[in-house]
N, CA, C and O atoms as CSV, one atom per row, in Angstrom:
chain,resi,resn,atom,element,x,y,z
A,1,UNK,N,N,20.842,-3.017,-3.863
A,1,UNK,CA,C,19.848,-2.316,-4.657
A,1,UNK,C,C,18.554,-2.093,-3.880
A,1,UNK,O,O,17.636,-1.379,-4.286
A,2,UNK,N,N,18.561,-2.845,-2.593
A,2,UNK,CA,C,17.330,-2.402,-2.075
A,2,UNK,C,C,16.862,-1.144,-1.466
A,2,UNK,O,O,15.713,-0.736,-1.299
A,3,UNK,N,N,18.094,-0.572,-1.143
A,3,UNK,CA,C,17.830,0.785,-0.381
A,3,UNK,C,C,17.387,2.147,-1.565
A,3,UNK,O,O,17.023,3.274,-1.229
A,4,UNK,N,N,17.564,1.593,-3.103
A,4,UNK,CA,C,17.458,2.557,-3.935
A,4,UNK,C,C,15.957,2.122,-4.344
A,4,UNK,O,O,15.315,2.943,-4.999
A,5,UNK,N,N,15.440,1.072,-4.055
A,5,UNK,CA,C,13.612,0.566,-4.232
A,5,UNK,C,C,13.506,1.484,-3.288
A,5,UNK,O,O,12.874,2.504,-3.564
A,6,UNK,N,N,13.981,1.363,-2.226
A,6,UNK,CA,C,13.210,2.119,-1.103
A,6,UNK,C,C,13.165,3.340,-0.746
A,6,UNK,O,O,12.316,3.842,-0.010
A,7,UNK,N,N,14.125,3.898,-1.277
A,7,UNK,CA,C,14.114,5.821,-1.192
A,7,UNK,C,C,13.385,6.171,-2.529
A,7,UNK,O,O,12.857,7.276,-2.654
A,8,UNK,N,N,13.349,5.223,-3.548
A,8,UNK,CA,C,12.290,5.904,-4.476
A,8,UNK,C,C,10.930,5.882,-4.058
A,8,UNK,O,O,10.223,6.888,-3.981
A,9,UNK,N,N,10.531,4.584,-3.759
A,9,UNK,CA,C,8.948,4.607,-2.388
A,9,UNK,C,C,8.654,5.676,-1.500
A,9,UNK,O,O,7.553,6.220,-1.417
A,10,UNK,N,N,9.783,5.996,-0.760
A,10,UNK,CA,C,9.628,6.809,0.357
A,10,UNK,C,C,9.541,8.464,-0.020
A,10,UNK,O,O,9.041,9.397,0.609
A,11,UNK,N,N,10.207,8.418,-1.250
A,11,UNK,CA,C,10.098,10.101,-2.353
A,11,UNK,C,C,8.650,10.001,-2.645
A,11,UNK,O,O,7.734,10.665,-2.161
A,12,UNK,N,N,8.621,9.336,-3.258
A,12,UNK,CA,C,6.497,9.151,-3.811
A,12,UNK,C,C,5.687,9.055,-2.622
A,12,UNK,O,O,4.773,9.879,-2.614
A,13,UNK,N,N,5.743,8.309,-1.628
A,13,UNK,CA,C,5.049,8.417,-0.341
A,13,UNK,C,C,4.997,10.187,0.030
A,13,UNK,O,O,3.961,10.785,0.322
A,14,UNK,N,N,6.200,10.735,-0.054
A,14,UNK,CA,C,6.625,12.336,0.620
A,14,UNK,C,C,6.201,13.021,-0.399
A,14,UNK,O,O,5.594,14.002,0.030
A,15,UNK,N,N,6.218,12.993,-1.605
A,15,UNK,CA,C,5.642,13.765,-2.635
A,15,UNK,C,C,4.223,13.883,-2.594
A,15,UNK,O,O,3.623,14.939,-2.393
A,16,UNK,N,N,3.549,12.439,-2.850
A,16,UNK,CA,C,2.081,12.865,-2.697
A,16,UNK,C,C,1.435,13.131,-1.415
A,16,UNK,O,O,0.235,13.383,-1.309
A,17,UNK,N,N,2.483,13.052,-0.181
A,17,UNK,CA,C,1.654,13.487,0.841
A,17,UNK,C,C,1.393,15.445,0.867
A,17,UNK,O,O,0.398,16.151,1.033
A,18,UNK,N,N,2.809,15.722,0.616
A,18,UNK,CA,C,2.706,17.499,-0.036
A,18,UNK,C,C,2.063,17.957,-0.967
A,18,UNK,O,O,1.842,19.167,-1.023
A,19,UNK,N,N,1.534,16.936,-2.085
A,19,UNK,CA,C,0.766,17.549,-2.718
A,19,UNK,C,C,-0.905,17.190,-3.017
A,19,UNK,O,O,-1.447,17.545,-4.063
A,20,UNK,N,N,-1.740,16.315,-1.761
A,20,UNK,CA,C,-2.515,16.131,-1.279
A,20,UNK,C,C,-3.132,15.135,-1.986
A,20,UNK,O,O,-4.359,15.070,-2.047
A,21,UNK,N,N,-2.330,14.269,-2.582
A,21,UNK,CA,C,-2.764,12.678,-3.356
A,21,UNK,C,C,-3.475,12.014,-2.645
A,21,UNK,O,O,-3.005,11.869,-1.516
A,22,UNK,N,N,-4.616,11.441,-2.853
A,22,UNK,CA,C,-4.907,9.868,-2.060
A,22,UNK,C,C,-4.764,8.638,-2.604
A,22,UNK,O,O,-5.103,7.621,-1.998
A,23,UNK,N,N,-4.154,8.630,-4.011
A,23,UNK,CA,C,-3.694,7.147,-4.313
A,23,UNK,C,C,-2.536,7.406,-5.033
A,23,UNK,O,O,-2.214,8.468,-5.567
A,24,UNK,N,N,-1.769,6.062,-4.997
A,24,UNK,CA,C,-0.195,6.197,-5.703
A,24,UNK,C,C,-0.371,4.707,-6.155
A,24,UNK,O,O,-1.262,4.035,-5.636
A,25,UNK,N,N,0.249,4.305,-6.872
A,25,UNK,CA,C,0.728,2.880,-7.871
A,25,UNK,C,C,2.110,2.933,-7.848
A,25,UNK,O,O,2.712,3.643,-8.653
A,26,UNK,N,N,2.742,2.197,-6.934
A,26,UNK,CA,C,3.941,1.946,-6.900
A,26,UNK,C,C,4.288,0.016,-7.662
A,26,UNK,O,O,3.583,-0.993,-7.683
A,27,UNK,N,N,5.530,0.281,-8.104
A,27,UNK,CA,C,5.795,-1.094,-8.193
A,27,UNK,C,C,5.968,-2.297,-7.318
A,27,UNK,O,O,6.974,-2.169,-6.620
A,28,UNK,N,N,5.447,-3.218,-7.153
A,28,UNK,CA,C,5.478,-4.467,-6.496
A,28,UNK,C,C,6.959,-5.103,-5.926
A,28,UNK,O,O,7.627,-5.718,-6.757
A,29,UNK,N,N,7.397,-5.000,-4.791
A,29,UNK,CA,C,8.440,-5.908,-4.362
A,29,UNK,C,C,8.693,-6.037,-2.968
A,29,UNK,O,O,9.125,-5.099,-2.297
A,30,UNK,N,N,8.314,-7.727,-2.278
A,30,UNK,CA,C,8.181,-8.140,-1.420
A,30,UNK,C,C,8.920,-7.385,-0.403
A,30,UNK,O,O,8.349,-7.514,0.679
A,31,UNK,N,N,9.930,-6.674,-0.326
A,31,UNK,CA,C,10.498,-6.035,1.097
A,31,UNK,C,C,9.915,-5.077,1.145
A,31,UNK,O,O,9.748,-4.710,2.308
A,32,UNK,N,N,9.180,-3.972,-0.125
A,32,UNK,CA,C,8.755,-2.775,-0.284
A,32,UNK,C,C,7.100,-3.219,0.788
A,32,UNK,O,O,6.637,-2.679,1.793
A,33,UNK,N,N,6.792,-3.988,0.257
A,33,UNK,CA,C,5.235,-4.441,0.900
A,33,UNK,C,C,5.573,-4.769,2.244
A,33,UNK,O,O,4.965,-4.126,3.099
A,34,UNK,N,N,6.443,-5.661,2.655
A,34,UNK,CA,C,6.510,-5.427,4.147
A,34,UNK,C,C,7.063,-3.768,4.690
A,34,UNK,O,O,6.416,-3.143,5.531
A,35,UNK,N,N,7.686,-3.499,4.381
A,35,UNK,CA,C,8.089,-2.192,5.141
A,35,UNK,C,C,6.692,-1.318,5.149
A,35,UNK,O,O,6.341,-0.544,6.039
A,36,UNK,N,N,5.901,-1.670,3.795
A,36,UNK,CA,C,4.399,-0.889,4.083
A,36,UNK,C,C,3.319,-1.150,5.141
A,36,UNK,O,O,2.666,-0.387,5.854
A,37,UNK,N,N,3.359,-2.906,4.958
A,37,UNK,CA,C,2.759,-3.494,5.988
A,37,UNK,C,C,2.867,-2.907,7.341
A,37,UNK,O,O,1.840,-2.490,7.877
A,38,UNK,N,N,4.215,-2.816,8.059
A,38,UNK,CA,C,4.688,-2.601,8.938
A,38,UNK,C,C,4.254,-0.881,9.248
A,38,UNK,O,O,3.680,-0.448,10.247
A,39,UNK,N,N,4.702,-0.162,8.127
A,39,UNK,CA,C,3.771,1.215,8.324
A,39,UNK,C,C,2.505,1.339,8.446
A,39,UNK,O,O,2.078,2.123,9.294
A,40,UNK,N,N,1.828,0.776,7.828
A,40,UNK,CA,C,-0.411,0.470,8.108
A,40,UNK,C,C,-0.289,0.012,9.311
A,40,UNK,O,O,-1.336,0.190,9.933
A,41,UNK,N,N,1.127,-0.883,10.381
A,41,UNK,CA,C,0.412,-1.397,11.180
A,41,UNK,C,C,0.672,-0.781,12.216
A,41,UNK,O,O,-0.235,-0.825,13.047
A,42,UNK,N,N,1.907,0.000,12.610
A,42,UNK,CA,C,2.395,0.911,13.669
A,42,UNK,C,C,1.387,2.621,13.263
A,42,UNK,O,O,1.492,3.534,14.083
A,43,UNK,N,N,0.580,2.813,12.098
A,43,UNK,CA,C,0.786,4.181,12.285
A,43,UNK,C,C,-1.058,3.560,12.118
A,43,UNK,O,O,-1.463,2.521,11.597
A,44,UNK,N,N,-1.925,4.803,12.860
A,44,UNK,CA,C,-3.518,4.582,12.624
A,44,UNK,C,C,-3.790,5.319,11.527
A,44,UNK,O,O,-3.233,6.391,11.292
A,45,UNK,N,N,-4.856,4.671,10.631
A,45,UNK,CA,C,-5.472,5.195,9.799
A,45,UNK,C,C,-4.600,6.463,9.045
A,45,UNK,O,O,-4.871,7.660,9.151
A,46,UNK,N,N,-3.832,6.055,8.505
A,46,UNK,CA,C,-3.071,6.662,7.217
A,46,UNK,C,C,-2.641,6.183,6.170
A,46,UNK,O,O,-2.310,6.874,5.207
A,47,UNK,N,N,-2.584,4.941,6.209
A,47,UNK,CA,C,-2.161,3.965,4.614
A,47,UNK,C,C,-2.955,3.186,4.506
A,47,UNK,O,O,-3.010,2.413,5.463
A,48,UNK,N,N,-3.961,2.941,3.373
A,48,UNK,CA,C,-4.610,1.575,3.098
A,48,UNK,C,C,-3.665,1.183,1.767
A,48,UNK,O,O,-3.358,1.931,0.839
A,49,UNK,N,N,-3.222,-0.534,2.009
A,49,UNK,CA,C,-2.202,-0.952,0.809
A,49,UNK,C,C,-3.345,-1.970,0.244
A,49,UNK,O,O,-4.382,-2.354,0.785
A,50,UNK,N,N,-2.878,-2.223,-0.833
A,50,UNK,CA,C,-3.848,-2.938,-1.870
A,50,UNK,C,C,-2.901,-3.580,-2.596
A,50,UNK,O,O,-2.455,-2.897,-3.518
A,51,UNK,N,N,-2.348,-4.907,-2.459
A,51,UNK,CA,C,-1.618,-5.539,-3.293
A,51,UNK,C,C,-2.287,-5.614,-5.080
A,51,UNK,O,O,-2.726,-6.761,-5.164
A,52,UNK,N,N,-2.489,-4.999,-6.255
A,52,UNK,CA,C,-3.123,-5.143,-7.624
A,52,UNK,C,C,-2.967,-6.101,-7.885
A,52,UNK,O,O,-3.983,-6.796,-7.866
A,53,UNK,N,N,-1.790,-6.722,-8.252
A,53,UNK,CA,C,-1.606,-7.677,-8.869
A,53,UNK,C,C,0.254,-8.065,-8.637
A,53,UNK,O,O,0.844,-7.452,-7.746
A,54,UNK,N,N,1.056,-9.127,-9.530
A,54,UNK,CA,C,2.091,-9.347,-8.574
A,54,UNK,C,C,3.167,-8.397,-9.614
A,54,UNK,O,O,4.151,-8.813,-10.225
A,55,UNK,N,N,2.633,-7.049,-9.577
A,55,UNK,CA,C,3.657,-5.947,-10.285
A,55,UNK,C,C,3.282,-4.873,-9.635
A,55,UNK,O,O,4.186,-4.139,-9.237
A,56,UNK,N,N,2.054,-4.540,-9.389
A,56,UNK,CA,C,1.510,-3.547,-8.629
A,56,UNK,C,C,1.003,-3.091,-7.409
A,56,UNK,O,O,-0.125,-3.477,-7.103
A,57,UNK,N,N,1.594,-2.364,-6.665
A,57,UNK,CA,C,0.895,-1.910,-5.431
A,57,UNK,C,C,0.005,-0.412,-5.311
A,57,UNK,O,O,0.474,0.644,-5.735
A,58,UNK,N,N,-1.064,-0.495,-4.798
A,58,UNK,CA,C,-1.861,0.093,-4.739
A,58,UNK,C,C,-1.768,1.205,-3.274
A,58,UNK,O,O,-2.560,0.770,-2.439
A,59,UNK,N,N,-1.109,2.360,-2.802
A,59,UNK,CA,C,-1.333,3.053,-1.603
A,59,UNK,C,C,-2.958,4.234,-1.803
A,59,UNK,O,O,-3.443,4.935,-2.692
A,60,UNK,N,N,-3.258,3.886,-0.495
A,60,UNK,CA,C,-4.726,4.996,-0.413
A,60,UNK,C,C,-3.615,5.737,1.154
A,60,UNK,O,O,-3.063,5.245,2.138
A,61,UNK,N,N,-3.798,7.282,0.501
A,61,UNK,CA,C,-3.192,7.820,1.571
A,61,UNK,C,C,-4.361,8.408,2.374
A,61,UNK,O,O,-5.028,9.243,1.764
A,62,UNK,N,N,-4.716,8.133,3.586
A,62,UNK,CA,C,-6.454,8.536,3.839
A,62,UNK,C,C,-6.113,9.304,4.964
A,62,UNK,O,O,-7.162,9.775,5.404
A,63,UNK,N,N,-4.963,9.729,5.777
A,63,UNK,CA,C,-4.313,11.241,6.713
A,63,UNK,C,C,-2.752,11.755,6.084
A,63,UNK,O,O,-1.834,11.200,5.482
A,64,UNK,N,N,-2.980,12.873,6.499
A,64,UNK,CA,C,-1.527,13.507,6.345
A,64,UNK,C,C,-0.597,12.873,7.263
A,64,UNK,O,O,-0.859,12.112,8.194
A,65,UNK,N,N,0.736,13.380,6.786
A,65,UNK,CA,C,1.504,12.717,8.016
A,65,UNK,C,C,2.741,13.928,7.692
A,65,UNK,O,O,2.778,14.709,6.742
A,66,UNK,N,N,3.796,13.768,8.922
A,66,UNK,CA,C,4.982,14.633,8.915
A,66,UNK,C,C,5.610,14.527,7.651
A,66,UNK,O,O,5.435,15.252,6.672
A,67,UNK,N,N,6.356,13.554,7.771
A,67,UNK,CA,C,7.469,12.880,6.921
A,67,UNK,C,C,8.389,11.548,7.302
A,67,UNK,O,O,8.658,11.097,8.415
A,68,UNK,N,N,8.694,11.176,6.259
A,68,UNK,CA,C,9.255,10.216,6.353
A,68,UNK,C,C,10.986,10.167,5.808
A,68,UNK,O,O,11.366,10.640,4.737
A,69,UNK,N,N,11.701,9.618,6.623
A,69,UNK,CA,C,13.280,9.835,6.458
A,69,UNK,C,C,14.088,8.770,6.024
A,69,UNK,O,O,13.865,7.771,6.708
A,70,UNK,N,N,14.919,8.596,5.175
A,70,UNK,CA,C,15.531,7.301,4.778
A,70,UNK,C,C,16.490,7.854,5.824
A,70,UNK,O,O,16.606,9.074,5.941
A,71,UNK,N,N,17.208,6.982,6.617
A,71,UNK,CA,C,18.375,6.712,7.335
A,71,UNK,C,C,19.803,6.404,6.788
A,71,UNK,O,O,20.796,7.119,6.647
A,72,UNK,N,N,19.523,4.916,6.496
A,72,UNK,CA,C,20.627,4.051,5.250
A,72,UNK,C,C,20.703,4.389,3.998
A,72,UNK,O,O,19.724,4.358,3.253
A,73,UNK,N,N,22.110,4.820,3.559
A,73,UNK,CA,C,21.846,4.911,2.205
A,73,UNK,C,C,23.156,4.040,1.909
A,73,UNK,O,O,23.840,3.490,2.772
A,74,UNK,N,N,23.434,4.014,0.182
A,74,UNK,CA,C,24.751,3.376,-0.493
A,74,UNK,C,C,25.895,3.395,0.448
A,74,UNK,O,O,26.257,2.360,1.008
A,75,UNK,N,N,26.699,4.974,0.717
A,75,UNK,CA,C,27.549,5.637,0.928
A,75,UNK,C,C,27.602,5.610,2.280
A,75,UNK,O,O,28.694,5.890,2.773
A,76,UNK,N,N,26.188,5.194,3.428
A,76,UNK,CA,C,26.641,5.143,4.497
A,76,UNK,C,C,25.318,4.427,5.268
A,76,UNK,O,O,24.217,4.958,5.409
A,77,UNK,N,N,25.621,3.402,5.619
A,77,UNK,CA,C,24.728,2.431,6.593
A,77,UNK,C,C,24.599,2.739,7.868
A,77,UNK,O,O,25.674,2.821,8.461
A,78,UNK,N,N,23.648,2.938,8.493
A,78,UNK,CA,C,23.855,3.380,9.990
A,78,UNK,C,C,22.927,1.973,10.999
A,78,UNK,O,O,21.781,1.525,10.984
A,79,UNK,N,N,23.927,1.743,11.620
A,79,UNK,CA,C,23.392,0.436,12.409
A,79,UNK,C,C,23.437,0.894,14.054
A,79,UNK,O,O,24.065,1.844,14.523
A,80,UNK,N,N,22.746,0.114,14.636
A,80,UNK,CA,C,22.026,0.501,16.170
A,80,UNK,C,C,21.735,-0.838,16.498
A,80,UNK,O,O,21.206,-1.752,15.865
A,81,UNK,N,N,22.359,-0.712,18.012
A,81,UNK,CA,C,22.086,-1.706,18.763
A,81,UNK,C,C,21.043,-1.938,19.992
A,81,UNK,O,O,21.046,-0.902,20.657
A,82,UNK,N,N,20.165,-2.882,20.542
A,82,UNK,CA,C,19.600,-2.953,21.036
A,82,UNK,C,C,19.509,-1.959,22.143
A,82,UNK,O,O,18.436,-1.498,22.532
A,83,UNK,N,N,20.573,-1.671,22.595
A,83,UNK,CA,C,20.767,-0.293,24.324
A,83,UNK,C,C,20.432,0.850,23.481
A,83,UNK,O,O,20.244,1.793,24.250
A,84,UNK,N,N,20.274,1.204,22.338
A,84,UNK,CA,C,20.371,2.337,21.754
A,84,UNK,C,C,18.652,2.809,21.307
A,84,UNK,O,O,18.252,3.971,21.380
A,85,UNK,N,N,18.013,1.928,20.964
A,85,UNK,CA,C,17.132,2.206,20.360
A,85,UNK,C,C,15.940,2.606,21.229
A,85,UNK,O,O,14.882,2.926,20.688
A,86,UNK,N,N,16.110,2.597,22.907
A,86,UNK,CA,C,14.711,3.285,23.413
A,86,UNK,C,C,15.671,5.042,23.679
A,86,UNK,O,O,15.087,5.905,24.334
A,87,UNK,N,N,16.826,5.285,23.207
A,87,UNK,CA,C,16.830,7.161,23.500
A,87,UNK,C,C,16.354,7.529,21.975
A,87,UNK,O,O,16.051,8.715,21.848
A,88,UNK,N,N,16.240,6.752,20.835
A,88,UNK,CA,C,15.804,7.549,19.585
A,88,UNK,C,C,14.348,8.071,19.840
A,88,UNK,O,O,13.292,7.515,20.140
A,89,UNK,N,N,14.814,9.680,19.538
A,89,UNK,CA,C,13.576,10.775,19.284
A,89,UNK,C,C,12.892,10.738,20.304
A,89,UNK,O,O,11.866,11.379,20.079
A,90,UNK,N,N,12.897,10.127,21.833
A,90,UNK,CA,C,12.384,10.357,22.763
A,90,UNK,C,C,10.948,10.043,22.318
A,90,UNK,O,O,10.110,10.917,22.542
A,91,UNK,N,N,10.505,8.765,21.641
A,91,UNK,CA,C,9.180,8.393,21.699
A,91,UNK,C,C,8.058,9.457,20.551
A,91,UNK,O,O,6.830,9.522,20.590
A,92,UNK,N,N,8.954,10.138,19.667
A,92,UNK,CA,C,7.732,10.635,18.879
A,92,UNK,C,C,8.490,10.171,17.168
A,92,UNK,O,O,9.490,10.471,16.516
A,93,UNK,N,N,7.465,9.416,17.051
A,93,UNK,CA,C,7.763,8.490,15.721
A,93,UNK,C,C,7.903,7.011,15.945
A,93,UNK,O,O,7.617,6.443,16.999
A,94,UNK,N,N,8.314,6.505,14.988
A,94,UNK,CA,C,9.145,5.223,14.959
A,94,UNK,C,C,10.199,4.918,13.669
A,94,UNK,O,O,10.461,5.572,12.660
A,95,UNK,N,N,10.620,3.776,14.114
A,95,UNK,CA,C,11.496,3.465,13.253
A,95,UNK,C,C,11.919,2.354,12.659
A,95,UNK,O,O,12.227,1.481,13.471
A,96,UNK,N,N,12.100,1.948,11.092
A,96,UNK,CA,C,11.959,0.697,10.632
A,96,UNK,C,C,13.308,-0.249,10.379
A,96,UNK,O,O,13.751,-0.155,9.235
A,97,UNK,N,N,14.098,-1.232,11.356
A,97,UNK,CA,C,14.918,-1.931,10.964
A,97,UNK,C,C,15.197,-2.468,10.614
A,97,UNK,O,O,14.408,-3.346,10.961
A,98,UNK,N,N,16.351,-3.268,9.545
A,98,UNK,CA,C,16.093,-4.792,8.837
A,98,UNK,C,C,17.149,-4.984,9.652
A,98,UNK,O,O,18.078,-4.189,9.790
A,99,UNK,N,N,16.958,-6.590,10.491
A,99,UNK,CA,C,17.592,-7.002,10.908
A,99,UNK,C,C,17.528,-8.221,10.385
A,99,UNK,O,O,17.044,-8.448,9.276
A,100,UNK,N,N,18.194,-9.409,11.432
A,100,UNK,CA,C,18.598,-10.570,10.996
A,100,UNK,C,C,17.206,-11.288,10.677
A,100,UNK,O,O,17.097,-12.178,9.834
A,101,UNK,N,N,16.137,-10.784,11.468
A,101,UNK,CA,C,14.810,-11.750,11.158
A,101,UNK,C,C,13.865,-10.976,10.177
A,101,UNK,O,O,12.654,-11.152,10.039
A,102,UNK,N,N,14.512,-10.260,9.654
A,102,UNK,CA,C,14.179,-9.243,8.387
A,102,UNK,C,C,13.439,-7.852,8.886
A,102,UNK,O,O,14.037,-7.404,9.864
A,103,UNK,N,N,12.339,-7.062,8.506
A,103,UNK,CA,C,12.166,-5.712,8.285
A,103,UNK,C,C,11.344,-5.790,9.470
A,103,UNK,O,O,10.457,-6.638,9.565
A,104,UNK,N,N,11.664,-4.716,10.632
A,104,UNK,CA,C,10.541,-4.594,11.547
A,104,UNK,C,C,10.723,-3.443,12.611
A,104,UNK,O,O,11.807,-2.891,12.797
A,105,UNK,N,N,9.651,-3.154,13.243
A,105,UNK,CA,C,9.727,-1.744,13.938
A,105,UNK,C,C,10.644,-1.624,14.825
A,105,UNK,O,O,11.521,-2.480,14.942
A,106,UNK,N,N,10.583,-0.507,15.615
A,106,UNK,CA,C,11.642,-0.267,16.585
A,106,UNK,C,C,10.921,-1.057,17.773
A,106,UNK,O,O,11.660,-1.803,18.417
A,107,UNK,N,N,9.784,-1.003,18.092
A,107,UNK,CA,C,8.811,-1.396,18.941
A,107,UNK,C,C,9.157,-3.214,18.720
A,107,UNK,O,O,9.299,-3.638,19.867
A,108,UNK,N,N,9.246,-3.797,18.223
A,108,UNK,CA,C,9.200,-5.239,17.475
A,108,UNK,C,C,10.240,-5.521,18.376
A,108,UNK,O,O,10.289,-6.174,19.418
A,109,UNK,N,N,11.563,-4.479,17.333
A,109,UNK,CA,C,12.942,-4.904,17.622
A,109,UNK,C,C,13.707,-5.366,19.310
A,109,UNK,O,O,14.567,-6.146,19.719
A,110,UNK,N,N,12.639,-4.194,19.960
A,110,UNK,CA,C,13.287,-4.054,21.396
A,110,UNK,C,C,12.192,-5.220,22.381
A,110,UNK,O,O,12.437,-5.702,23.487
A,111,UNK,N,N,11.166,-5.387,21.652
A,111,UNK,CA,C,10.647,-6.763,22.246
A,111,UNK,C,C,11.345,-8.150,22.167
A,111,UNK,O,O,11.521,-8.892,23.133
A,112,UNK,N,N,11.724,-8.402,20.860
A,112,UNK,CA,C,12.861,-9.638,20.402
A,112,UNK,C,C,14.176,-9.743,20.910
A,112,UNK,O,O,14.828,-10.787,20.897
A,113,UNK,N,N,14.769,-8.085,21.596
A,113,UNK,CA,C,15.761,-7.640,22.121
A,113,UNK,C,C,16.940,-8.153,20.450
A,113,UNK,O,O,17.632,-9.155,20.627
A,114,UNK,N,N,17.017,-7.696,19.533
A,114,UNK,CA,C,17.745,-7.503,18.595
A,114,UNK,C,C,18.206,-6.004,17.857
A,114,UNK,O,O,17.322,-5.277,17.403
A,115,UNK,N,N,18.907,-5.812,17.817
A,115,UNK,CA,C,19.273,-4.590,16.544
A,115,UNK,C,C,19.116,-4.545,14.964
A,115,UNK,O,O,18.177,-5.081,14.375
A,116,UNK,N,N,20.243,-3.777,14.288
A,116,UNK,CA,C,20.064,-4.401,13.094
A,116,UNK,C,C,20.002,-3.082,12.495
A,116,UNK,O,O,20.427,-2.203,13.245
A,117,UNK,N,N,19.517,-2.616,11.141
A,117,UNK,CA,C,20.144,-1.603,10.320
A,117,UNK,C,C,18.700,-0.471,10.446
A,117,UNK,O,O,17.503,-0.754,10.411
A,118,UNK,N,N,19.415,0.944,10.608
A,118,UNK,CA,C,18.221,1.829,10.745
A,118,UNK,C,C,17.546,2.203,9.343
A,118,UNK,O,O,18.195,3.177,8.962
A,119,UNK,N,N,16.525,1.905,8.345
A,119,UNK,CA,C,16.008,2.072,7.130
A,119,UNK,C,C,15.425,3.366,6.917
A,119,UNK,O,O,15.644,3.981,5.873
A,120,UNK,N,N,14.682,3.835,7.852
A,120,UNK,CA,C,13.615,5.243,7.766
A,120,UNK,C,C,13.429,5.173,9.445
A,120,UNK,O,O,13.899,4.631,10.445
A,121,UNK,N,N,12.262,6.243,8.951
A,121,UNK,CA,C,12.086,7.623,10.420
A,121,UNK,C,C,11.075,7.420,9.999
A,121,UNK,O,O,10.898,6.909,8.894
A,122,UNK,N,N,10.114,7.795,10.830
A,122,UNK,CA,C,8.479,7.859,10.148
A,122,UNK,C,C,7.796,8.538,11.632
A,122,UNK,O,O,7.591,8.157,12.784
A,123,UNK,N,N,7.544,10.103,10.593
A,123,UNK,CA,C,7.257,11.110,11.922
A,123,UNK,C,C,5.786,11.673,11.469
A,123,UNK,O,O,5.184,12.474,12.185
C-alpha cells in the first residue's frame, strides 16, 4: 500500500506545481516525510515541509520544478543495481530508492554502494 500513499503525494506535488500553488496539506506518514525530506534535501530551495501535527503535513512550494515520475508501481516494480545507477539520465535529476536501509537518493545509494527499488524521478 505504500506505493499508492505515494503516487497520490506525487499527483498533488505535480498538480499544484501546474497550477501555481504554494501550499498543499497532505496527510502525515513517516515514509511519505522521508521521501520529502530527502527531496528539500537533494533539490535547492523548492520545498519547505512543515510537519502540523502527527496527521498533517504541511508543503510550501517556493520554485517551479519539471516533474516528478513514479517509477514502481503495483503491476510492476523496477529494481536497479548498484553498476546501473551512475548511466540513469546522464546526471540531470535524481532519483529516490528504497532499499534495504530504507528511502534514499541515488547520490546516497552509490556512496553506501547498495541498490534497491527505483520509487520516482525528480526532474
Amino acid at each position: 500500500m505504500i506505493n499508492c500513499k505515494i503516487s497520490d503525494i506525487i499527483s498533488r506535488l505535480n498538480t499544484a506545481n501546474k497550477l501555481n500553488k504554494t501550499k498543499i496539506i497532505i496527510p502525515y506518514s513517516k515514509e511519505i516525510f522521508n521521501i520529502l525530506q530527502i527531496l528539500n534535501k537533494e533539490t535547492t530551495n523548492i520545498f519547505k515541509i512543515k510537519k502540523i501535527n502527527n496527521f498533517e503535513i504541511e508543503i510550501l512550494l517556493l520554485n517551479k520544478f519539471h516533474k516528478i515520475t513514479i517509477l514502481s508501481t503495483f503491476g510492476r516494480r523496477r529494481f536497479i543495481s548498484v553498476n546501473n545507477i551512475r548511466t540513469l539520465d546522464r546526471g540531470l535529476g535524481f532519483y529516490i530508492l528504497r532499499t534495504s536501509q530504507g528511502f534514499m537518493s541515488c547520490f546516497s545509494a552509490l556512496e553506501k554502494n547498495i541498490g534497491g527499488e527505483l520509487i520516482l524521478k525528480f526532474k
